[in-house]
C-alpha positions as CSV (number, residue, x, y, z in Angstrom):
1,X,92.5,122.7,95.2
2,X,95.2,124.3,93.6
3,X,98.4,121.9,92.3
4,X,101.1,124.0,94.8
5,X,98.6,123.2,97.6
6,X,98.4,119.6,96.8
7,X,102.2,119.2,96.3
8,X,102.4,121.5,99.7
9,X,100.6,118.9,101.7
10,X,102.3,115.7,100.0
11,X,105.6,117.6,101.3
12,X,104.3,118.6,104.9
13,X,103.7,114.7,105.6
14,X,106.5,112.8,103.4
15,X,107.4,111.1,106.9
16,X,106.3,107.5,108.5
17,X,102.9,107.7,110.4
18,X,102.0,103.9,110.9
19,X,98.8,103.6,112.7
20,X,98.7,104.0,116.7
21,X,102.2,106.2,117.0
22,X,102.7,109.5,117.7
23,X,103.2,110.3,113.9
24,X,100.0,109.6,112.8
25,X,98.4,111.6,115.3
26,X,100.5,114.4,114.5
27,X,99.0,114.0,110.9
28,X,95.6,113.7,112.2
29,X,96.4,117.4,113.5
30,X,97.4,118.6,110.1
31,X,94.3,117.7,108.8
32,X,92.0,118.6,111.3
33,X,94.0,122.3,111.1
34,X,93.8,122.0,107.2
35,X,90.2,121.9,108.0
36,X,90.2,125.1,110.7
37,X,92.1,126.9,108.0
38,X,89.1,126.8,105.3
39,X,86.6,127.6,108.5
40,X,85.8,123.8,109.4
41,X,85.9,122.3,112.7
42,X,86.8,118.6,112.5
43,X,87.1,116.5,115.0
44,X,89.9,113.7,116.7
45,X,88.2,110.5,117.5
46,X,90.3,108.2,119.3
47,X,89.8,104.7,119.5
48,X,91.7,101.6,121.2
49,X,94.0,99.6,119.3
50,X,96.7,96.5,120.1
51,X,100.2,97.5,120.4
52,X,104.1,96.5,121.2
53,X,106.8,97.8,121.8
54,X,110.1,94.9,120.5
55,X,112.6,94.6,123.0
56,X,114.0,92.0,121.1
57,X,113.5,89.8,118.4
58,X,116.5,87.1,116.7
59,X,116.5,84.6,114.2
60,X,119.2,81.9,114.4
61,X,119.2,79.5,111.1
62,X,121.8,76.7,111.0
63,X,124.0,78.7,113.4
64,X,124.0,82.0,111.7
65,X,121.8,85.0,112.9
66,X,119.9,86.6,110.1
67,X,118.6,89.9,110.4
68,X,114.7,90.1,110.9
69,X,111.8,92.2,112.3
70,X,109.7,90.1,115.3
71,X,106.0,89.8,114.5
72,X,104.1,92.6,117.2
73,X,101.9,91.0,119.2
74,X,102.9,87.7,118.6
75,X,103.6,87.0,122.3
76,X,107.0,86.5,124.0
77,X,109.6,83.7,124.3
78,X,111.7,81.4,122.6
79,X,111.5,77.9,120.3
80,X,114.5,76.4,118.8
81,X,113.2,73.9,116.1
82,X,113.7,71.8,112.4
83,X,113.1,74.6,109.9
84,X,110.5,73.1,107.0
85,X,109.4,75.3,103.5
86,X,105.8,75.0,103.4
87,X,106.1,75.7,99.8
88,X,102.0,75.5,99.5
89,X,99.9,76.3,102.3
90,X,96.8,75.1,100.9
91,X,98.1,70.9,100.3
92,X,97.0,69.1,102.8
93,X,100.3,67.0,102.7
94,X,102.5,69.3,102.8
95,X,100.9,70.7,105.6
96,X,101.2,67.3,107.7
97,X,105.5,68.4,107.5
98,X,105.1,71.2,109.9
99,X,104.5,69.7,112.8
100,X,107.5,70.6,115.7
101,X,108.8,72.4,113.4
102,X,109.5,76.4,112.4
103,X,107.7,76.9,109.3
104,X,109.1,79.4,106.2
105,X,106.3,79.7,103.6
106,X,105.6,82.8,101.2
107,X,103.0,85.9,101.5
108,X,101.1,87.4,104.2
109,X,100.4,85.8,107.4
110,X,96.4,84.8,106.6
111,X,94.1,83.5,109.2
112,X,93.2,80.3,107.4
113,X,97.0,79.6,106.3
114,X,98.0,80.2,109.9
115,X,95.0,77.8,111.7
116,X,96.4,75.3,109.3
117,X,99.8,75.3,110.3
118,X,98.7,75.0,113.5
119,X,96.2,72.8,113.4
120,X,99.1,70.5,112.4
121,X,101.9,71.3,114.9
122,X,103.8,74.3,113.7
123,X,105.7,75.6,116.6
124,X,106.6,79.1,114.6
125,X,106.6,80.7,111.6
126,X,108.6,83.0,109.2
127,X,107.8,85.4,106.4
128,X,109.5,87.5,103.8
129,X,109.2,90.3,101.3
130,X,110.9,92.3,99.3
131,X,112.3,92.5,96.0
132,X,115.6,90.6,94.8
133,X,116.3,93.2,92.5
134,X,115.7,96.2,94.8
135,X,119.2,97.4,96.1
136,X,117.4,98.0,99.3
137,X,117.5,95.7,102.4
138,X,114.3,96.2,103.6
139,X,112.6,94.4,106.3
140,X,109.0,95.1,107.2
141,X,107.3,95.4,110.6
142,X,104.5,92.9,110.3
143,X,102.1,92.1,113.8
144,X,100.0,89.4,114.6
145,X,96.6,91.2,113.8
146,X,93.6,90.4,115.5
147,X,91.9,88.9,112.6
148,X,94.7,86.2,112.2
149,X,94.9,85.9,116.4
150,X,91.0,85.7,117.5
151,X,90.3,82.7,119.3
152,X,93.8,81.3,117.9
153,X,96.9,80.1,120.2
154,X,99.9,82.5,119.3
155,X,103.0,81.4,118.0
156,X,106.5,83.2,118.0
157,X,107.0,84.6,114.3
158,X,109.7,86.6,112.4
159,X,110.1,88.4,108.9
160,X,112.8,88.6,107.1
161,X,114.2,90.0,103.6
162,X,113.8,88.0,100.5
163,X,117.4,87.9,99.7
164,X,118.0,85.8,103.5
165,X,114.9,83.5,102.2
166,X,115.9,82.6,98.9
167,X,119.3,81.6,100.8
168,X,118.0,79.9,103.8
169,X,116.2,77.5,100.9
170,X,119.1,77.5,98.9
171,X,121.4,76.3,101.4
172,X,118.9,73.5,102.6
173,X,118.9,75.0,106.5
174,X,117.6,72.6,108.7
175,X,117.2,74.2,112.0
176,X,115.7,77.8,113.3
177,X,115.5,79.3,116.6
178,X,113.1,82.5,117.1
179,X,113.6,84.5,120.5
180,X,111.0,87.6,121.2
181,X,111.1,89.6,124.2
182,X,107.8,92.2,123.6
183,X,106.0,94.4,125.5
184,X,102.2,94.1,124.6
185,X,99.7,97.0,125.5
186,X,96.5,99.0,124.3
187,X,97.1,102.3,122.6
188,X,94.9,105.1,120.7
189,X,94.3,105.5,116.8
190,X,92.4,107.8,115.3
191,X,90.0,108.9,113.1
192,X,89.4,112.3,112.0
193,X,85.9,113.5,111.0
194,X,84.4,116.4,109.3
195,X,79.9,117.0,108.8
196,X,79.1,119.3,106.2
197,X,75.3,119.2,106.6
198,X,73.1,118.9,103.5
199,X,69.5,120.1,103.3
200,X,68.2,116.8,104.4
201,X,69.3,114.5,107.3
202,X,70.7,111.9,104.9
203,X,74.6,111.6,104.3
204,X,76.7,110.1,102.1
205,X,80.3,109.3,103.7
206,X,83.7,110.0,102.3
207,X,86.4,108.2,103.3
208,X,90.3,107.4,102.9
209,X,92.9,106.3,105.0
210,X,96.0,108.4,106.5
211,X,98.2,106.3,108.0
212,X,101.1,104.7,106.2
213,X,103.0,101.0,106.9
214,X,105.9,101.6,109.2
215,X,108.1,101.5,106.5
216,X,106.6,103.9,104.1
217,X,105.8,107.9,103.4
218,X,102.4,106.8,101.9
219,X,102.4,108.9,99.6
220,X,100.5,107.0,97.1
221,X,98.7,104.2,99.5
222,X,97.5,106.5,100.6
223,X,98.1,110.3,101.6
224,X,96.4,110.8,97.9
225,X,93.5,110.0,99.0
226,X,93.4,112.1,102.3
227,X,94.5,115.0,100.0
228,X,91.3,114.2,97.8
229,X,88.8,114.1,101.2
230,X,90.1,117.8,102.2
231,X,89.7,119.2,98.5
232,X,86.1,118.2,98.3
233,X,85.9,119.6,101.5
234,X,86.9,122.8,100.2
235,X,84.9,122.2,97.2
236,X,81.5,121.3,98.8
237,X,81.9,124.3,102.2
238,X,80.2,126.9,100.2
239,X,78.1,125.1,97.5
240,X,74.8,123.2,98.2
241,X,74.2,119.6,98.2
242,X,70.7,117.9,99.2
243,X,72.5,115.1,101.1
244,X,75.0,115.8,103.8
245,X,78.6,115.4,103.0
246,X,80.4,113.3,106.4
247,X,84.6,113.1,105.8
248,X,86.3,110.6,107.6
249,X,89.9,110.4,107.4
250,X,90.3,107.0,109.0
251,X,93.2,106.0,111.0
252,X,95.0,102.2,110.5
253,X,93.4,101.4,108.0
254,X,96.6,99.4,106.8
255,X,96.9,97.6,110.2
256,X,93.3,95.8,109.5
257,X,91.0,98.8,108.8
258,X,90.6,99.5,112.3
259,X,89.6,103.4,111.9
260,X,86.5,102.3,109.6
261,X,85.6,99.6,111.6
262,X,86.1,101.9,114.9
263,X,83.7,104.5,113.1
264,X,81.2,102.0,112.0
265,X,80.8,100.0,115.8
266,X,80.7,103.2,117.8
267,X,78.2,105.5,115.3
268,X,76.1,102.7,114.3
269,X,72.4,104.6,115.1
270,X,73.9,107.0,112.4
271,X,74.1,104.4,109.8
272,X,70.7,104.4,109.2
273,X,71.0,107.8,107.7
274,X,74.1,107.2,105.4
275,X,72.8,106.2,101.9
276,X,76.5,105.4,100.3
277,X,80.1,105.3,101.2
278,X,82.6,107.0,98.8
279,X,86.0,105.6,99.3
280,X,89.3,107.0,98.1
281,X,92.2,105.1,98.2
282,X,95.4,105.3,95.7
283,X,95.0,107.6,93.3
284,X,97.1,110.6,91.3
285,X,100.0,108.7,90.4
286,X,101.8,108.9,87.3
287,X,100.8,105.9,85.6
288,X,98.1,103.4,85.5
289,X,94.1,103.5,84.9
290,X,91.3,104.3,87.4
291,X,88.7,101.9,88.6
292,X,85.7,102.0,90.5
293,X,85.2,98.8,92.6
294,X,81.4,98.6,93.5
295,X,79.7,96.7,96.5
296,X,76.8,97.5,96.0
297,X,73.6,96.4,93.5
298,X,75.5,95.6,90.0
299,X,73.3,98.3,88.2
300,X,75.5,100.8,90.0
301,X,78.8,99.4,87.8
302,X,76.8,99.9,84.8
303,X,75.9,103.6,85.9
304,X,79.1,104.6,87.3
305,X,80.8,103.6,83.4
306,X,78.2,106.1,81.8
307,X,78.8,108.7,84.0
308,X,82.3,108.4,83.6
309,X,81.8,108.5,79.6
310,X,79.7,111.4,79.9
311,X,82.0,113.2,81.6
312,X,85.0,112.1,79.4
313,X,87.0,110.1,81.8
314,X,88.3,106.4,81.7
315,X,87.7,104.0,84.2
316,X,87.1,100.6,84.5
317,X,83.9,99.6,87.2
318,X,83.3,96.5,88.7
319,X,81.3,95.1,91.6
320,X,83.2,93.4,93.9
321,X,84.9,94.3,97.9
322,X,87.6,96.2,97.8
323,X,90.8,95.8,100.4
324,X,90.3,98.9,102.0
325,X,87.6,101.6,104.2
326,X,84.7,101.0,102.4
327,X,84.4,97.0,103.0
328,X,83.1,97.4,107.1
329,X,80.4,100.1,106.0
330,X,79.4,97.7,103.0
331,X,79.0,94.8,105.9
332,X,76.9,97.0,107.8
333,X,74.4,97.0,104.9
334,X,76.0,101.0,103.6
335,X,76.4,100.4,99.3
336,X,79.6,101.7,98.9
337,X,82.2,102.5,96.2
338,X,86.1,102.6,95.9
339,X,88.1,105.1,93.7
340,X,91.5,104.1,93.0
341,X,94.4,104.7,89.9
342,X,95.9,101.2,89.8
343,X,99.5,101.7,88.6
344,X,100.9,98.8,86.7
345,X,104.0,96.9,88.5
346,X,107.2,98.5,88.5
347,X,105.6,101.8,87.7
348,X,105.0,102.3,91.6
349,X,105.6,100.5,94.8
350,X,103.3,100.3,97.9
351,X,103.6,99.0,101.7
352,X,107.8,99.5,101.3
353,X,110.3,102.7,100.9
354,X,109.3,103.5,97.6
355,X,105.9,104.5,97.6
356,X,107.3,108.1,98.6
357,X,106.6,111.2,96.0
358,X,108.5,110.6,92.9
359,X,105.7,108.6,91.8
360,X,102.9,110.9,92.4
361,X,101.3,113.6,89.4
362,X,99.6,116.9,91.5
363,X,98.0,117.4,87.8
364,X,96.7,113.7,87.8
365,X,95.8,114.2,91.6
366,X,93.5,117.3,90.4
367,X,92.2,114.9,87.2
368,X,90.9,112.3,89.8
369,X,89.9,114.5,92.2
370,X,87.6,116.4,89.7
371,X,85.7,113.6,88.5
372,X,85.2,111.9,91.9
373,X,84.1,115.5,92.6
374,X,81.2,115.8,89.8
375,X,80.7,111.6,90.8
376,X,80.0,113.5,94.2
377,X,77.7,116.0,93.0
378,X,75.6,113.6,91.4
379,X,75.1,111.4,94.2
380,X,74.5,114.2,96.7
381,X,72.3,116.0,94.7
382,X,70.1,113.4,93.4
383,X,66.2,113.8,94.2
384,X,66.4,109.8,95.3
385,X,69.6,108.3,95.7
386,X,70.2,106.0,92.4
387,X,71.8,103.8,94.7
388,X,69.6,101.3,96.4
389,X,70.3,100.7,99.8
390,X,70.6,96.8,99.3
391,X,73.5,94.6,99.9
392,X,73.0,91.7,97.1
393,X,73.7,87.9,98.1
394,X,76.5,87.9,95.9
395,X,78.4,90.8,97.9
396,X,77.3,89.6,101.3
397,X,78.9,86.4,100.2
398,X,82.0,88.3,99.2
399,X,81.6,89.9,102.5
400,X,82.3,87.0,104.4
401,X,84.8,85.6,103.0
402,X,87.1,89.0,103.1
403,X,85.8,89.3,106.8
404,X,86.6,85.8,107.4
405,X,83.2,84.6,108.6
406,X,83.1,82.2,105.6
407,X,86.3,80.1,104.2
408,X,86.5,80.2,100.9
409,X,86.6,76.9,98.7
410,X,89.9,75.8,98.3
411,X,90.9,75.8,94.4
C-alpha cells in the first residue's frame, strides 16, 4: 500500500467511532467499500451489544457539584452517602471502610475489585483518569461492562477528571451523592469480514479492531491496525497462498472485545478449520519497539525471533495473552499471535484525545506492515503449519484469569 494511501485513510476516519454508534458503522462502510474498490466483497456482520443513552448523570461532593461522566449501564437512580478513598482495593481492611458508603479508589472498574466493594457494603463508586499535567479537562465515558456486571447487583457509579480527584482527597470530602437517570437498550456492532480462499480449506484469521473509545480518533489504538488488515488484503488478492486468508475487522473491541467474541460464538463449526489467528493492534507510530505477544506453544516465541532476525527486523516475542482480539480465538483452542509497536510513555497516548495522527509514521506503518506481511507468507504457505494447534496449560491458565473464570492470587 502506497504511504499517500495509508495517510489518505488515517485522514478519511480521524473522527470518534466508539463501538455500537452510528460512527462506527459508518467506518465499517469505508472498509467494506475499501475492499469493493480492490474487487473484494466483504461483508457487515452485525451483532447485539448493551447500550445507554445518559439523560443525566451529577456528582455532588461536600455540597459542590463536580463535573463527571455517569457509568452506561450502570442502572438508574440516586444514593447520597459518606464518601471513603479505598486507597487499595486488594486489603482486606480497608475494604471493611466501604460499607454505606460512596467509594473513590484508582484504575479501571475490575470485576474482582468491584465484587469486593460490594461484598462489603459499598453503596456507589467513583473513578478517575487523566493526566494532571495535560491542559485538557477530559472526562471519559466509562459503562458498566458485562464482564464486571454478570451475576453482580449494580451500583450507581461516576468518573471524573484527575484534577477533581486529587482535590476531593485533598480537601478531606466527606459526603457524595450520585444521581443517574439512563435509558438502557440493546443495539448492533459490527464486524466486517473479508475470505480470500487459499488452495486448501484451512485458514489462518487476521484480525484488528476499528472502533475507537468515545473520546478518541484511534488513530494509533487502533485504526493502524485496520489499515494493516486491508493492505494485506491488497497484497495477498492476486498472489497465492496454500491456506486461506479470513480478515476480520472486529467491531468494540475496546468495549470488552465484543466483535471477536461475537465472531468466535456465532462461526464456531468454522474454527475447526482456522489453524492461527494473526492479530494487529497498535502499530506505525513514531516511536517505540515491536513485539510479538504469543499464546500459543512457547516454541512459536522462539521461531517468530529468528524469523524476525532473518528478515532484519527487531522485535521482542513473548508468550503470554494479550489485551486485545486474539485472546477469545486463543480460548477457543485457535494459537494465536499479536503484532503491536509499543510506544514508550509520553511518546503517545491511547484511550483519550491524543491518540489522534500526530503520532503516527505512514513510513513506519509500511515497515510493520511488510514484515507482518512476509510473517504472513510464511505461515500461509507452509506445507504443515509450524504452529501446533495446542493451547499449553500455562496459557489456558492465563486464559482464565484474563477471562475471569479463575481469580488470580492476590500478591
Amino acid at each position: 500500500m502506497k504511504l499517500e494511501k495509508i495517510d489518505q485513510i488515517f485522514q478519511d476516519t480521524a473522527y470518534i467511532h466508539a463501538g455500537g454508534t452510528e460512527e462506527e458503522l459508518q467506518v465499517a462502510k469505508y472498509f467494506q467499500d475499501e475492499c469493493a474498490k480492490l474487487g473484494l466483497e466483504a461483508v457487515i456482520e452485525a451483532f447485539p451489544i448493551q447500550m445507554a443513552n445518559m439523560q443525566e448523570a451529577v456528582l455532588v461532593v461536600d455540597g459542590k457539584e463536580i463535573k463527571c461522566e455517569g457509568y452506561l449501564n450502570c442502572g438508574s437512580g440516586e444514593v447520597e452517602a459518606e464518601l471513603f478513598y479505598l486507597r487499595n482495593v486488594e486489603d482486606a481492611y480497608s475494604l471493611k471502610q466501604c460499607k454505606g458508603k460512596i467509594v473513590l479508589f484508582d484504575g479501571y472498574l475490575r470485576r474482582w475489585s468491584y465484587m469486593d466493594m460490594l461484598a462489603n457494603g459499598a453503596v456507589g463508586f467513583i473513578t478517575y483518569d487523566g493526566n494532571v499535567h495535560f491542559p485538557d479537562y477530559d472526562i471519559d465515558k466509562r459503562e458498566f461492562r458485562e464482564m464486571v456486571a454478570e451475576g453482580n447487583e449494580k451500583m450507581l457509579g461516576v468518573h471524573i477528571n484527575v484534577r477533581d480527584a486529587i482535590e476531593i482527597v485533598r480537601s478531606g470530602a466527606k459526603t457524595a451523592k450520585i444521581v443517574i437517570k439512563q435509558e438502557e437498550y440493546v443495539g448492533e456492532s459490527r464486524n466486517v469480514v473479508l475470505d480470500l480462499p487459499g488452495e486448501t480449506d484451512e485458514y489462518i484469521a487476521l484480525t484488528a479492531h476499528y472502533d475507537s473509545v468515545p473520546l478518541s480518533h484511534g488513530a494509533y489504538d487502533n485504526m493502524s491496525g485496520s489499515v494493516a488488515l486491508l493492505a494485506l488484503a491488497e497484497s495477498y488478492m492476486n498472489k497465492p497462498h496454500r491456506r486461506g486468508l479470513r480478515f476480520i475487522w472486529t467491531g468494540s473491541e475496546e468495549r470488552g472485545l465484543y466483535g471477536s467474541k461475537a465472531y468466535v460464538r456465532d462461526h464456531e463449526d468454522a474454527l475447526a478449520n482456522i489453524d492461527l489467528c494473526v492479530n494487529i493492534d497498535m502499530i506505525g507510530c513514531v516511536m517505540g519497539g515491536f513485539i510479538g505477544v504469543c499464546t500459543t506453544e512457547e516454541k512459536t516465541v522462539h521461531y517468530l525471533e529468528y524469523f524476525a532476525n532473518e528478515v532484519g527486523f527487531q522485535i521482542k516475542a513473548s508468550q503470554g495473552v494479550y489485551s486485545s482480539d486474539s485472546t477469545p480465538f486463543a480460548d477457543k483452542g485457535v494459537p494465536a499471535i499479536s503484532f503491536a509497536r509499543i510506544s514508550p510513555g509520553g511518546c503517545s497516548a491511547i484511550h483519550c484525545s491524543h491518540d489522534c495522527l500526530d503520532i503516527m509514521s505512514a513510513q513506519q506503518m509500511s515497515d510493520d506492515i511488510d514484515f507482518i506481511d512476509a510473517f504472513l507468507d510464511r505461515m500461509a504457505n507452509a506445507k504443515q503449519m509450524p504452529v501446533t494447534k495446542t493451547m499449553p496449560d500455562n496459557m489456558k491458565e492465563e486464559l482464565d484469569k484474563y477471562l475471569l473464570r479463575k481469580r488470580p492470587e492476590k500478591k
